[in-house]
C-alpha positions, 0 to 999 in steps of 0.5 A, a space after each residue: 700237626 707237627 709234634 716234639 717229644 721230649 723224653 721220647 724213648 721212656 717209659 710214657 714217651 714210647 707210647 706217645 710217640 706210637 699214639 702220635 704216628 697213629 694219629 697221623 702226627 709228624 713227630 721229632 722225637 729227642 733222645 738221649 741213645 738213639 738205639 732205645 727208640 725202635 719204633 720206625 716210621 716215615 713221618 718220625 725224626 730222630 734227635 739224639 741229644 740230651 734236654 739240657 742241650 740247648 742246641 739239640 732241645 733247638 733242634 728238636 724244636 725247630 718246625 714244631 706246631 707243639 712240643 710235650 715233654 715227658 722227661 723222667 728227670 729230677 732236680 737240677 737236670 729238670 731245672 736246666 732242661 726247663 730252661 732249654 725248654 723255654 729258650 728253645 720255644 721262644 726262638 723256635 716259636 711253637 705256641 704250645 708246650 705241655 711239659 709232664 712232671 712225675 712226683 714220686 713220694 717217699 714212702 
């Protein structure tokens, strides 16, 4: 399966990212800097850009199977980078997008 990830060079995207390549994934990976993402292998595709772009969310997108998200932001940039998301996919077609959402509480 081809996969995207979005938010790959985080906390949850660097091991779905290694998960992915173990399994025998092809994955493009979006990043904002590409140098946080070390991890090198044949089957993995860097695109540096930030998930608000539309045209780089396109480009990582582009021949994907699937696209998960799992980027760390909040608020406006989540709404924005949602709406890139969503774009993206209905251009590029993947008929799946997973998209996860960390809610941290106030204590």
């Amino acid at each position: 399966m081809k996969l995207s990830v979005l938010g790959a060079a985080g906390a949850t995207g660097i091991p779905l990212v290694e998960q992915a390549l173990s399994a025998g994934h092809r994955v493009t990976a979006l990043v904002r800097s590409g140098p946080k993402l070390t991890i090198t292998n044949p089957n993995l595709r860097v695109v540096e850009g930030d998930a608000t772009d539309r045209a780089a969310v396109s480009e990582a997108m582009n021949g994907g199977d699937a696209v998960i998200s799992v980027l760390g932001a909040r608020g406006p940039v989540m709404t924005e980078a949602t709406r890139a998301i969503v774009d993206a996919a209905k251009q590029k077609g993947p008929e799946r997008v997973v998209m996860f959402v960390l809610v941290r509480r106030r204590t």
